[in-house]
N, C-alpha and C positions, 0 to 999 in steps of 0.2 A: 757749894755756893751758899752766904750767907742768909736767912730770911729776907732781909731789909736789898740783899742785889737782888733778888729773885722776885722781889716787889717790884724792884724799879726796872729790869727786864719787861717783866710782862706787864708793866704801865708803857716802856715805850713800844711794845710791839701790838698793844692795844690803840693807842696813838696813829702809826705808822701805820695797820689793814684799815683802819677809818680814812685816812688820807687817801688809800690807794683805793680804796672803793668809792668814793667820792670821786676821785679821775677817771678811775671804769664806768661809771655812772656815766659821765660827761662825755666823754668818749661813745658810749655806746648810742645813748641820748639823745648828744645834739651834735656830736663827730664833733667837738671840741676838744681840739688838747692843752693839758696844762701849759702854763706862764714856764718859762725857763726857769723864773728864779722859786717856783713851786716844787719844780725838780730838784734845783739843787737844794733846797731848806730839809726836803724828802731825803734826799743823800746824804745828808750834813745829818740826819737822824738814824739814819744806819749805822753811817761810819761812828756815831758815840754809841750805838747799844754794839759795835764788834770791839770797839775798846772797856765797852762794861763788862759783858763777855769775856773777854781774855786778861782783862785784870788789870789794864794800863790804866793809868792814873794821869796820864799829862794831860793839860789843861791848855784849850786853845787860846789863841789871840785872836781879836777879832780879824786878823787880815788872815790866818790860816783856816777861817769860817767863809771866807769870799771866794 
């Protein structure tokens, strides 16, 4: 894995446990659970660090982000 993917890996999985700790927060807190579309923004961030990951390169539309 190059310097520059292994940068931008562990920028988004630094990103993504601040999200997710921020919802555990909320959750534990004040028994709030996230907005749906907090979930999916959260998913939509996975699913590009599993295509960083494995080396794909295609490029979304905005309708295959919805």
């Amino acid at each position: 894995m190059s310097q520059t993917k292994k940068e931008q890996v562990i920028s988004h999985l630094r990103y993504l446990r601040q999200e997710l700790r921020e919802i555990h927060l909320g959750i534990k807190e004040d028994g709030l659970f996230p907005e749906p579309s907090e979930l999916r923004g959260i998913m939509a961030q996975l699913e590009a660090l599993l295509e960083l990951v494995n080396g794909n390169t295609r490029i979304q539309s905005n309708s295959d982000v919805a």
